[in-house]
DRENMARTI-600958 format. One record per residue (C-alpha): y, z negated, x negated; residue in three letters. Coordinates in Angstrom, 2 decimals. Example, Ala and Ser with C-alpha at 12.3 -4.5 7.8 and 13.67 -1.06 7.14 Angstrom:
<sites>
{Y->-4.50&Z->-7.80&X->-12.30&type->ala}
{Y->-1.06&Z->-7.14&X->-13.67&type->ser}
</sites>
This chain:
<sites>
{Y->-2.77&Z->8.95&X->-7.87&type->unk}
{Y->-1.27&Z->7.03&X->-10.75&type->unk}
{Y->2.34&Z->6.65&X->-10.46&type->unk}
{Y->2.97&Z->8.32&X->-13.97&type->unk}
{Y->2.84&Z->11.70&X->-12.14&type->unk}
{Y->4.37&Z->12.92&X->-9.14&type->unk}
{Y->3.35&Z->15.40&X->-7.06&type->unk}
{Y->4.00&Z->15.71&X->-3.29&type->unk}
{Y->2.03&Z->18.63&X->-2.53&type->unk}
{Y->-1.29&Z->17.89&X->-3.72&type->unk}
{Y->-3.79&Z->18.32&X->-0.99&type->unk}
{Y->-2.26&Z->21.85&X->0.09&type->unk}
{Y->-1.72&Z->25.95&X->-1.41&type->unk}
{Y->1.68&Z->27.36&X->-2.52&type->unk}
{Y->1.49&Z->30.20&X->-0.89&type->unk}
{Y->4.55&Z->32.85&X->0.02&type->unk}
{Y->7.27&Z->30.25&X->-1.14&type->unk}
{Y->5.44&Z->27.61&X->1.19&type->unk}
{Y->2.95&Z->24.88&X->1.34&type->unk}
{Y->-0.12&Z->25.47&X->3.72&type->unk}
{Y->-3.45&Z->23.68&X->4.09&type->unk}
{Y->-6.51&Z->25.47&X->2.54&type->unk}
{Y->-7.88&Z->27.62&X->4.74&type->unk}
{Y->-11.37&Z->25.63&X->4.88&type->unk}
{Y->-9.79&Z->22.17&X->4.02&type->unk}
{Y->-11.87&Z->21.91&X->1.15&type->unk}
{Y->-10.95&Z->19.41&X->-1.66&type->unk}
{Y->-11.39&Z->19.54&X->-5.29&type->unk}
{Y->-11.81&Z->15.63&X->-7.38&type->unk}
{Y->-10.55&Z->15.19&X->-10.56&type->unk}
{Y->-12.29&Z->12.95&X->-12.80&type->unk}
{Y->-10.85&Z->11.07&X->-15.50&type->unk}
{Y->-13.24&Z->11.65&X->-18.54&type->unk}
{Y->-12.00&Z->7.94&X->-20.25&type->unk}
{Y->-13.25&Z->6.56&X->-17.47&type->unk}
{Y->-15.37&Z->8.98&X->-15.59&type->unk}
{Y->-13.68&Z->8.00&X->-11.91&type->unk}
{Y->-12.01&Z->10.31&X->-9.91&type->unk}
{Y->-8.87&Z->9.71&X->-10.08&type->unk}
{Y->-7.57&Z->12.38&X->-7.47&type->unk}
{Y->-7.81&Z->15.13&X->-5.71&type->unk}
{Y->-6.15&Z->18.18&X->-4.98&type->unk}
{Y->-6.32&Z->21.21&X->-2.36&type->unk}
{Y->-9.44&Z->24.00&X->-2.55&type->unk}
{Y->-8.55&Z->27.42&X->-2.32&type->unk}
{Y->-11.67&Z->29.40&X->-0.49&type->unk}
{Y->-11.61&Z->33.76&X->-0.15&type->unk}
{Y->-9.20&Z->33.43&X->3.14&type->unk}
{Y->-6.57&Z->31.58&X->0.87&type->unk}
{Y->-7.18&Z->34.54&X->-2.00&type->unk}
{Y->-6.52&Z->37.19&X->0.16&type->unk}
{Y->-3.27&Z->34.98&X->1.51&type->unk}
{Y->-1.92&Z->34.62&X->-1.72&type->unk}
{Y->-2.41&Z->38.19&X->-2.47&type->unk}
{Y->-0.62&Z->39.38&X->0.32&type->unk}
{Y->2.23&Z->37.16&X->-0.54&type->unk}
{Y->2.42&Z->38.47&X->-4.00&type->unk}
{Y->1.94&Z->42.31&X->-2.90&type->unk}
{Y->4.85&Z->41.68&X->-0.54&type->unk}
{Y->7.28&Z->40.13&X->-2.59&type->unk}
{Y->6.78&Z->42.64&X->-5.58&type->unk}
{Y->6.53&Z->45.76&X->-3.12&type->unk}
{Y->9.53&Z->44.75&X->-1.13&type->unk}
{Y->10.71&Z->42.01&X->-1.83&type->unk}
{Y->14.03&Z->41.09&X->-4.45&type->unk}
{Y->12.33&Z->39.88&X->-7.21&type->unk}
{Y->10.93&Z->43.89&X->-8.93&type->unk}
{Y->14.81&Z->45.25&X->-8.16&type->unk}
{Y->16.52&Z->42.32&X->-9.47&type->unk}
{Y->17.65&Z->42.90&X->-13.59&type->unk}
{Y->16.03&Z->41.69&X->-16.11&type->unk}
{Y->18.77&Z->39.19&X->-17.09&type->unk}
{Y->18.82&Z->37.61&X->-13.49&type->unk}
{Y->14.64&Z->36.88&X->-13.81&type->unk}
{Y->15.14&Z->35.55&X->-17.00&type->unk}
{Y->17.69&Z->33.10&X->-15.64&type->unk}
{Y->15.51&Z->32.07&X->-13.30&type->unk}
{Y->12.93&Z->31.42&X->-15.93&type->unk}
{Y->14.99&Z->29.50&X->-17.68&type->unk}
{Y->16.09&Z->27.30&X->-15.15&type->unk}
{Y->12.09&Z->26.62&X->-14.37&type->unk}
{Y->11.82&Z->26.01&X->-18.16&type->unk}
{Y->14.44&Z->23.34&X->-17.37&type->unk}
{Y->13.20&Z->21.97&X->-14.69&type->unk}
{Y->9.70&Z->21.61&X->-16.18&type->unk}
{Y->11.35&Z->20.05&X->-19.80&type->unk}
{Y->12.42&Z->16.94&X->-17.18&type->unk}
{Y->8.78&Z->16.63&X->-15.91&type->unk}
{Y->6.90&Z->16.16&X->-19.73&type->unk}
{Y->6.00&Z->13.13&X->-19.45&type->unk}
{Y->4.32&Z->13.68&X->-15.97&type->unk}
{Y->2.97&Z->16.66&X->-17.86&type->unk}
{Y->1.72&Z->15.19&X->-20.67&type->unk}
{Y->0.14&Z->12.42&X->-18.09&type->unk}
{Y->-1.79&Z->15.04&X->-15.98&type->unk}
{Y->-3.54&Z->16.37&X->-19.67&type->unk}
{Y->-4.78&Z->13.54&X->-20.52&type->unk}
{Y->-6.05&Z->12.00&X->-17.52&type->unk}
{Y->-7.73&Z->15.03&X->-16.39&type->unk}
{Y->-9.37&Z->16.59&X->-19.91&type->unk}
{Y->-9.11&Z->13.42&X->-21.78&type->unk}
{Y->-7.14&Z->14.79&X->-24.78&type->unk}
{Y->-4.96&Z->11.92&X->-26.88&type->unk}
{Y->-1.77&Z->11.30&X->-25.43&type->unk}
{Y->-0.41&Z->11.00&X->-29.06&type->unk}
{Y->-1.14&Z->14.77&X->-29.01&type->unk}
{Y->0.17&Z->15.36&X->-25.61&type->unk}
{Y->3.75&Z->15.92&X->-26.29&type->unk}
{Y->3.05&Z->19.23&X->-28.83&type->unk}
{Y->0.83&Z->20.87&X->-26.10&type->unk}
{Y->3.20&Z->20.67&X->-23.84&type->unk}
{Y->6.31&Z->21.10&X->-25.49&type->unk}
{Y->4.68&Z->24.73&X->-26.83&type->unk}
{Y->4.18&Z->25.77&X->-22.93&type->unk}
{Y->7.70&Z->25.35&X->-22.38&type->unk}
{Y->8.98&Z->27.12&X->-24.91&type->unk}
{Y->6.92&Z->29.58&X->-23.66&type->unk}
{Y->8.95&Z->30.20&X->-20.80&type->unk}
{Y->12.32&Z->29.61&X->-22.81&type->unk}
{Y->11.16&Z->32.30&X->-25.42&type->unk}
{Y->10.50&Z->35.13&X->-22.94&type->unk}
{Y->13.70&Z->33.94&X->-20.53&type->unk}
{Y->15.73&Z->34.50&X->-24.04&type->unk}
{Y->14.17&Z->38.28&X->-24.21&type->unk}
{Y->15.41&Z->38.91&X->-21.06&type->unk}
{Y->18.85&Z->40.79&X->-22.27&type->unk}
{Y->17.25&Z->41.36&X->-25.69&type->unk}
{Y->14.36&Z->43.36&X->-25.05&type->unk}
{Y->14.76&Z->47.31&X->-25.21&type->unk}
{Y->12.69&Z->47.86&X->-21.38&type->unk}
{Y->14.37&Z->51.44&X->-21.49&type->unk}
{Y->14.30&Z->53.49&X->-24.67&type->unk}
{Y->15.14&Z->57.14&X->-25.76&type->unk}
{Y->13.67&Z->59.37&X->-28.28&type->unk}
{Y->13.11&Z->63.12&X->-29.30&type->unk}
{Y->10.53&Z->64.67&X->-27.03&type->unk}
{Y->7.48&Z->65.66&X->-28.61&type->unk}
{Y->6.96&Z->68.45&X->-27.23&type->unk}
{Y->10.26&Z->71.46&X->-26.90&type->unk}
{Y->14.06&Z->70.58&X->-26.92&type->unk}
{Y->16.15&Z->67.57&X->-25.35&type->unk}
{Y->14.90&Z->63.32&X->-24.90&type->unk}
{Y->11.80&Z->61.15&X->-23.64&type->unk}
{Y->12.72&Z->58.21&X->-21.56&type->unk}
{Y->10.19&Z->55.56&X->-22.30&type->unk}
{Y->10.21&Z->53.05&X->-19.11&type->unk}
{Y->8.63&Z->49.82&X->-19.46&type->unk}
{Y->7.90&Z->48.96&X->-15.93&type->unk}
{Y->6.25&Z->45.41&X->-14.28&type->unk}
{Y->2.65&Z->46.32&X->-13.76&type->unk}
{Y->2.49&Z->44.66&X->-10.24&type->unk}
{Y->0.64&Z->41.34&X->-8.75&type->unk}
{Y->-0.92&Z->39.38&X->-11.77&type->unk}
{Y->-3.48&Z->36.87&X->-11.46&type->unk}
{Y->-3.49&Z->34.23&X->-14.21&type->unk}
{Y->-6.46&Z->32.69&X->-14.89&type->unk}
{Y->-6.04&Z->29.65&X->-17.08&type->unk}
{Y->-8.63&Z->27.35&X->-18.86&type->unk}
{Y->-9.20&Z->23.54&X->-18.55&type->unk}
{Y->-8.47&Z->22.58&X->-22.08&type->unk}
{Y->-4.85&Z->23.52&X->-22.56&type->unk}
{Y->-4.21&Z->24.52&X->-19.26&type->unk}
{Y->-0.12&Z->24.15&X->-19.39&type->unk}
{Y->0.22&Z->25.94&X->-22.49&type->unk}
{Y->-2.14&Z->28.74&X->-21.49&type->unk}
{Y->-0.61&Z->28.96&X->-17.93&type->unk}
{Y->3.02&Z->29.51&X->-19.11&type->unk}
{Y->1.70&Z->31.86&X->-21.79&type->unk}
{Y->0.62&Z->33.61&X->-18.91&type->unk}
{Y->3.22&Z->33.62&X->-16.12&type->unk}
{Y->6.43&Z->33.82&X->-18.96&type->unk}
{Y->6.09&Z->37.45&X->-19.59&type->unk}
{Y->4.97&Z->38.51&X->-16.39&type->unk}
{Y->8.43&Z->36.81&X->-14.39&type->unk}
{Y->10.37&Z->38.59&X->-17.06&type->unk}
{Y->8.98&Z->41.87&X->-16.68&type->unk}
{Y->9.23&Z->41.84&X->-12.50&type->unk}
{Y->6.03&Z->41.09&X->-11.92&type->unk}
{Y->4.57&Z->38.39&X->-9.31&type->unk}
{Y->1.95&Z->36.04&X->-9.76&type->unk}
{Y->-1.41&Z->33.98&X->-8.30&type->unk}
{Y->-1.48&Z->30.91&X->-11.01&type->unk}
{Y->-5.39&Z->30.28&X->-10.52&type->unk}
{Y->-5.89&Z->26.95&X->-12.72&type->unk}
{Y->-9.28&Z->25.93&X->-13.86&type->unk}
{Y->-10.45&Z->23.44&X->-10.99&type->unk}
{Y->-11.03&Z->20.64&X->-13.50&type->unk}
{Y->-7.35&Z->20.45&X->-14.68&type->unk}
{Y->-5.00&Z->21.91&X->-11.61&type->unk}
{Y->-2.27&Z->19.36&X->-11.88&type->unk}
{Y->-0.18&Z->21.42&X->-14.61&type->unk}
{Y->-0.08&Z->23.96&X->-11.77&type->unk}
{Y->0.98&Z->22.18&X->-9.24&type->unk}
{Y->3.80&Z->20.67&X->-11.57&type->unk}
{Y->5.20&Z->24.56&X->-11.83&type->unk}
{Y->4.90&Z->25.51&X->-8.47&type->unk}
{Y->6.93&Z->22.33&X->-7.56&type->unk}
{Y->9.33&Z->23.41&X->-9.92&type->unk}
{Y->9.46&Z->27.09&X->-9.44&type->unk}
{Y->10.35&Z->26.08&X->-5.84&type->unk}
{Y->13.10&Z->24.05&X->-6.89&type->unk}
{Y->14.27&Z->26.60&X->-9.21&type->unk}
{Y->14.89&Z->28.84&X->-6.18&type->unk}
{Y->12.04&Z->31.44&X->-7.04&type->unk}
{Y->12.12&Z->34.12&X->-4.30&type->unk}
{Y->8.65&Z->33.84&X->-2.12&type->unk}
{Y->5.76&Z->35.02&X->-3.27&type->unk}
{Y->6.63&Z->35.45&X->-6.65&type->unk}
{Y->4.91&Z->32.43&X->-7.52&type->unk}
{Y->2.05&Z->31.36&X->-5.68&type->unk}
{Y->-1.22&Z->28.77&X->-6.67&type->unk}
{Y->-4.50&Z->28.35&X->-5.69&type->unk}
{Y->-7.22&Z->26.13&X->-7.78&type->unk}
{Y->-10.69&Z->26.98&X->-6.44&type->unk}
{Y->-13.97&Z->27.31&X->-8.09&type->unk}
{Y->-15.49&Z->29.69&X->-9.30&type->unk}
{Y->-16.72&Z->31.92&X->-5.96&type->unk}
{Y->-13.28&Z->32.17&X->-4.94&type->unk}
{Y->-11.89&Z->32.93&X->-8.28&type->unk}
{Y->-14.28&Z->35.68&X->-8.06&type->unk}
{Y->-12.88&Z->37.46&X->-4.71&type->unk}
{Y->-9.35&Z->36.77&X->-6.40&type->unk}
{Y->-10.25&Z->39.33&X->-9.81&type->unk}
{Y->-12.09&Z->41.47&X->-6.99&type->unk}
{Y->-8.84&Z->41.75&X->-4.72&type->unk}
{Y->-7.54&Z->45.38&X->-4.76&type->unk}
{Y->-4.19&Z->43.92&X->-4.41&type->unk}
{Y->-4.38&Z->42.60&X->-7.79&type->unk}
{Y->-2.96&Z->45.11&X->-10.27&type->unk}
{Y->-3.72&Z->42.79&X->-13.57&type->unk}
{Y->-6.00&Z->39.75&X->-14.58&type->unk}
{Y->-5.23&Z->37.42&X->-17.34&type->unk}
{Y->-7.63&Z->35.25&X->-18.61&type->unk}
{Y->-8.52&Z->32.86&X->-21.41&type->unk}
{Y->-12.04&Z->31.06&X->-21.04&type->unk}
{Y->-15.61&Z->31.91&X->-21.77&type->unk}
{Y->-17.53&Z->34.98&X->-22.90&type->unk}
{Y->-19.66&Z->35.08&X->-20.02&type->unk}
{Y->-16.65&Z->34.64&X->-17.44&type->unk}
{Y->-14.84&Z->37.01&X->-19.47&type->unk}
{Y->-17.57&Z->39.61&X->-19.32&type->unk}
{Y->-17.83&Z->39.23&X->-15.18&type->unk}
{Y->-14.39&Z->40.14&X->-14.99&type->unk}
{Y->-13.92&Z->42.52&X->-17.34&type->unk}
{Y->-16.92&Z->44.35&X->-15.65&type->unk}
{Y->-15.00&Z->44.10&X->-12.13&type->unk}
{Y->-12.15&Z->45.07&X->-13.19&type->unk}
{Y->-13.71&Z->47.95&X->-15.05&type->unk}
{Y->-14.87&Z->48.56&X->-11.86&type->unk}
{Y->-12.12&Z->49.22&X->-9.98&type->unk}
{Y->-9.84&Z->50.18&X->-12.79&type->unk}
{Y->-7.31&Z->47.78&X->-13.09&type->unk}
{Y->-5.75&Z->46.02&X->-15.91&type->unk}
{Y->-6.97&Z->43.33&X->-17.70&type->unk}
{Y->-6.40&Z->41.27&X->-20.79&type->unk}
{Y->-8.73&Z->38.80&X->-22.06&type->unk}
{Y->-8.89&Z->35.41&X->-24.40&type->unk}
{Y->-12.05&Z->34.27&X->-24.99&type->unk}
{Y->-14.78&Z->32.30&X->-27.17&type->unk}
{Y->-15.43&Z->32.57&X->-30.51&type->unk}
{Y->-16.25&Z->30.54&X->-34.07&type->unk}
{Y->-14.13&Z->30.13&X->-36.07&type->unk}
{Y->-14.72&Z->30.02&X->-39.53&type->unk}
{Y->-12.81&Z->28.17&X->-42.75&type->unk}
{Y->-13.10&Z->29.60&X->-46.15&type->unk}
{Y->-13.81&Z->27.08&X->-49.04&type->unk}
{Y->-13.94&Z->28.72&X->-51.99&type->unk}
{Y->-14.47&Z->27.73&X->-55.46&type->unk}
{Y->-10.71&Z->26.79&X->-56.16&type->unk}
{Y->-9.85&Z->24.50&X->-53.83&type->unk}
{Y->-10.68&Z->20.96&X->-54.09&type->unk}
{Y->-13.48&Z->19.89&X->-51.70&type->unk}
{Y->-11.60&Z->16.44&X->-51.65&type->unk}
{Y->-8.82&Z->18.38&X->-50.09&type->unk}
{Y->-11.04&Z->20.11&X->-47.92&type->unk}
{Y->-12.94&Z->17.74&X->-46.51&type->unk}
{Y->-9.56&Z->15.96&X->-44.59&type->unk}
{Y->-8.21&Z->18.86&X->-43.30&type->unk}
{Y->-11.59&Z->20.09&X->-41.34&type->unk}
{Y->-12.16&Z->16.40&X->-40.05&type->unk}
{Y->-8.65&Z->16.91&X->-38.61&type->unk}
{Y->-9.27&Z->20.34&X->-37.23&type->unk}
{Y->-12.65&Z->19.10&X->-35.71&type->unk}
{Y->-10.92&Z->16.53&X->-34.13&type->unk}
{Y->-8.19&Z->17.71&X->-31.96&type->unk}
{Y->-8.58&Z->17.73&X->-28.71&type->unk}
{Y->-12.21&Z->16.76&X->-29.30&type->unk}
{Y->-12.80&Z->20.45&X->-31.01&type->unk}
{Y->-12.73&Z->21.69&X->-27.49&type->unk}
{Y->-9.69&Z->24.53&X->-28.96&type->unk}
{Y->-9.79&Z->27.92&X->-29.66&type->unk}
{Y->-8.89&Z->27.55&X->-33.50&type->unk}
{Y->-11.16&Z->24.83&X->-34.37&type->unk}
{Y->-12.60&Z->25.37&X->-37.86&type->unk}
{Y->-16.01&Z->24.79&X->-36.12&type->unk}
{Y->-18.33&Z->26.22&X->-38.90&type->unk}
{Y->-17.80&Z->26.56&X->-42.68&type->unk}
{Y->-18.45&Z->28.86&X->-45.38&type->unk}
{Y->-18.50&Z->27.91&X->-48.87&type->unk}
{Y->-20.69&Z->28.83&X->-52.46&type->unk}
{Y->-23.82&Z->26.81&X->-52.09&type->unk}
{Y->-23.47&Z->24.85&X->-55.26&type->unk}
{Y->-20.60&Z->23.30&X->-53.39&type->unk}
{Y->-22.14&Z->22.68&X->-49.90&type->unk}
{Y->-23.33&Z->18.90&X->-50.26&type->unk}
{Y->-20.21&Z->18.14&X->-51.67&type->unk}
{Y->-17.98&Z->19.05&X->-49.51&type->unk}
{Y->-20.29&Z->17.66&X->-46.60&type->unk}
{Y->-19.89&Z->14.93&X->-48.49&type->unk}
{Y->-15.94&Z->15.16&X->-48.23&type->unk}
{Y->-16.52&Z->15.78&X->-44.29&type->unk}
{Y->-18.56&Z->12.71&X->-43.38&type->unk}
{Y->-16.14&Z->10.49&X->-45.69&type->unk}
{Y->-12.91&Z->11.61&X->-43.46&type->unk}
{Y->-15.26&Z->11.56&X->-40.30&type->unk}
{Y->-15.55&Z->8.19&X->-40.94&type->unk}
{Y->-11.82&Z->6.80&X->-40.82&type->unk}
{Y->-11.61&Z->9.32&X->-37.22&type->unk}
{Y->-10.96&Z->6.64&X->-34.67&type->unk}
{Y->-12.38&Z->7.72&X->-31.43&type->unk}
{Y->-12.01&Z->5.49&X->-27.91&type->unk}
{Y->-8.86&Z->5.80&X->-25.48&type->unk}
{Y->-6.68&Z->8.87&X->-25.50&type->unk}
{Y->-3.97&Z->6.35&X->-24.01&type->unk}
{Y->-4.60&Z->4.40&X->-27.40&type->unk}
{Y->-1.41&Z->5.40&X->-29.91&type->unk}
{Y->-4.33&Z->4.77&X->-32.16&type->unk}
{Y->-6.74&Z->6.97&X->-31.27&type->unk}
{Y->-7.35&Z->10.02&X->-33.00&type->unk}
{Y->-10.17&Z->11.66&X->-31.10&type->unk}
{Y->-10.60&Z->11.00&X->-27.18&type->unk}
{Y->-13.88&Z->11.75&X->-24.85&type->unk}
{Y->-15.10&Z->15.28&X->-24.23&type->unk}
{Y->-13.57&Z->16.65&X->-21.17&type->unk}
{Y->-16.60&Z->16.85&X->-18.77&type->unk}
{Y->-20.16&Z->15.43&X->-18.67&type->unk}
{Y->-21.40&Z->19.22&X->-18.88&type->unk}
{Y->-19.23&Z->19.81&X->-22.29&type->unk}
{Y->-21.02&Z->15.96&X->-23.38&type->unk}
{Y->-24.81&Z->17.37&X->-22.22&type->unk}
{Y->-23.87&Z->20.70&X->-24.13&type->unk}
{Y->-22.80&Z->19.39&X->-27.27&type->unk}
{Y->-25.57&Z->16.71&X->-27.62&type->unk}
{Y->-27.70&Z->19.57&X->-26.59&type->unk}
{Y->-26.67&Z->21.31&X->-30.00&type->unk}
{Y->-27.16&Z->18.67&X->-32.04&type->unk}
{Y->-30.75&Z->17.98&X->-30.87&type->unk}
{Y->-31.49&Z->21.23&X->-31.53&type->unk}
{Y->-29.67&Z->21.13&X->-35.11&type->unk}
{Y->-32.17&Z->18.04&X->-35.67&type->unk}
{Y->-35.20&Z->19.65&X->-34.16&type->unk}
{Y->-34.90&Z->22.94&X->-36.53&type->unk}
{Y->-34.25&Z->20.91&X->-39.75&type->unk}
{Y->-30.62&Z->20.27&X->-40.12&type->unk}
{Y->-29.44&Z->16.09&X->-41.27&type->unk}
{Y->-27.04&Z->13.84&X->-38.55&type->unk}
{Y->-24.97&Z->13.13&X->-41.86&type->unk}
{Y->-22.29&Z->11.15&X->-39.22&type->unk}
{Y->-22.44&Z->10.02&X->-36.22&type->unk}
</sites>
């Protein structure tokens, strides 16, 4: 593993405020898309681990400290990961661009934004009104509104910003009382491993923060567990319709982040000159593998040529080669499947009439 990035604990689980060998010994390699090698490899989570994370989790939130401590004390503990985490950005910001490829130019913004993640919610810790009182609706005297941590939380995170999304995740959960299974995307695990490493330093109680990176079987059992009171997850339509129909299923909570196209406005008063640089930048980062990507355009037709026009102009000054290049302003696609997609599209573009203006 390249000494940029230190972690001690790759080829096992943290499970129950420990580290244990998967259950099946299975290994999962990362591949470095600059270079297409593997690189490393870390520790496969299988069913038996699912269910042994879950029962960590449902122990420490059903009776263990971590539910019955205040909110203040969680958040401190937050913040001290926070910490802990801020001193490991550079291994960090390392692990997202060897494993996804993105520009390490770029690196220090997606990272920075999942730490302040868990410094924001630490910070609402002894701000946020959990316990409120109002008139009751219905005959004389108060209603006591209780805002109470729904349980064990799996968090479910995607391969493209898979720091950010995690702490997104886990930040709000810790605060609230809940416990939680990080499940990282098996192509980009490393962020993961970072905050386990930390959380344990941090002093985290066990079980309140466990990890397992598995594919996609596995991940499956995990949104099927009945000992999981809440799913989070950012990713694809199609995963995001599988669990939303499980947990459906069994009725359990569920929030969900996932594809779409967005679209940017050009309208007749705004200079397609202007226009043109700021979608070549959008397109660009992180190789247009991001949620917010102004991926397709809309404009008046009389202005449609130009303004591809303006596009193809500021494609060409994109330099694209190594995302360890300062240089470099768009690096490789993530994964030979997202490469084999994409060209896919544009063959298709070609074959039903549409011009490679770039490219």
């Amino acid at each position: 593993m390249p000494s940029a990035i230190d972690i001690q604990h790759r080829d096992q689980l943290f499970i129950g405020g420990r580290w244990v060998a998967p259950a099946r010994g299975g290994r999962i390699e990362l591949v470095n898309p600059a270079t297409e090698e593997v690189f490393t490899a870390v520790a496969e989570a299988t069913e038996p681990d699912m269910d042994r994370a879950v029962a960590a989790a449902r122990e420490a939130f059903d009776r263990g400290p971590w539910p019955r401590m205040t909110h203040v004390e969680r958040g401190a503990l937050v913040a001290e990961l926070a910490r802990r985490l801020e001193a490991r950005h550079g291994e960090l910001a390392a692990a997202w661009t060897q494993q996804m490829g993105g520009v390490a130019s770029f690196a220090p913004n997606v990272i920075g934004g999942g730490t302040f993640q868990l410094g924001y919610f630490a910070g609402l810790a002894g701000t946020y009104a959990f316990e409120t009182r109002q008139p009751a609706s219905m005959g004389p005297g108060q209603a006591i509104i209780v805002r109470e941590p729904v349980g064990v939380v799996a968090a479910i995170a995607p391969w493209n910003a898979p720091y950010a999304i995690m702490t997104q995740k886990i930040a709000p959960a810790l605060v609230a009382g809940c416990t939680v299974i990080m499940k990282p995307s098996p192509e980009t695990p490393l962020e993961a491993y970072i905050i386990a490493e930390c959380a344990e330093a941090a002093g985290f109680p066990p079980g309140v923060i466990n990890l397992v990176p598995s594919h996609r079987e596995a991940a499956d059992h995990l949104v099927r567990h009945p000992g999981v009171d809440k799913v989070g997850f950012t990713g694809s339509t199609a995963a995001g319709r599988r669990i939303a129909s499980v947990c459906g299923e069994r009725i359990a909570r569920v929030t969900l982040e996932l594809g779409g196209k967005s679209a940017a406005l050009v309208l007749d008063d705004f200079p397609v000159e202007q226009a043109g640089p700021i979608l070549a930048g959008t397109i660009c980062t992180m190789t247009g593998q991001v949620c917010a990507t102004l991926s397709r355009v809309i404009v008046p037709k009389h202005r449609a040529a130009a303004l591809a026009e303006a596009i193809v102009a500021a494609m060409a000054g994109i330099r694209i080669g190594d995302p360890e290049d300062p240089a470099t302003v768009m690096g490789p696609l993530a994964m030979r499947r997202q490469l084999e997609r994409v060209e896919g599209y544009v063959a298709r573009g070609i074959e039903q009439g549409a011009k490679l203006a770039c490219g």
